[in-house]
N, C-alpha and C positions, 0 to 999 in steps of 0.2 A: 233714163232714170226709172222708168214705172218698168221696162223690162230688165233691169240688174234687180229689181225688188222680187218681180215673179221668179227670177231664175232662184236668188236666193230663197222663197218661199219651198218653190217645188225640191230645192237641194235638201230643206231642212225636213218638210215634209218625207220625202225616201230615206232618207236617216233613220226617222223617228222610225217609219215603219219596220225598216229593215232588223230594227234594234227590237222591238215587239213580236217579231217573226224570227230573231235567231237566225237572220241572213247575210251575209256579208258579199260586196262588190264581186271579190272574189271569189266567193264561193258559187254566184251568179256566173259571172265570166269564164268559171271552170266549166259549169256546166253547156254552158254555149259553145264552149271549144269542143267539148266530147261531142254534142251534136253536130257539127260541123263536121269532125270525121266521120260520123256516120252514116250523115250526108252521102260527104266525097266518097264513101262505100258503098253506096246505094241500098243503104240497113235503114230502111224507110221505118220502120219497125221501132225500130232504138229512138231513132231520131224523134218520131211521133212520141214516143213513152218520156225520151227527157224534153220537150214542148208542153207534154199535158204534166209532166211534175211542176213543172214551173208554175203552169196557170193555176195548180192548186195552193201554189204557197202565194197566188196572185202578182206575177208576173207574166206579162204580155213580152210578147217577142213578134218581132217584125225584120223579114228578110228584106234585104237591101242592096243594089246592087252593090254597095260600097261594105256590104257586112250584116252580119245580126247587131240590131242595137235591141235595148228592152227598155222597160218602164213598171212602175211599180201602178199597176191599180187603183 
């Protein structure tokens, strides 16, 4: 119960913010994918520049073995 409450909080909470920042899921997720090629390129360069774009629109991104997941701030 108490954790279907925090999920729901934290879901509303990333909304609200994303919707105050002009960001969208996808427009997240786009950019994670282009990192990820850059990656698999070894364009450490690129990769770093869309990591610190994100962190300034305050999005954290966290490598994993199973993927990049992120979180809002």
């Amino acid at each position: 119960m108490f954790q279907e409450k925090a999920e729901l909080f934290l879901s509303r909470k990333r909304d609200r913010w994303m919707r105050n920042h002009d960001l969208s899921a996808q427009a997240i997720e786009e950019l994670i994918q282009r990192r990820d090629r850059a990656r698999s390129a070894k364009q450490w360069q690129e990769a770093d520049r869309i990591r610190a774009e994100l962190q300034e629109s305050g999005i954290t991104l966290e490598d994993t073995p199973g993927g990049t997941i992120w979180k809002v701030r």
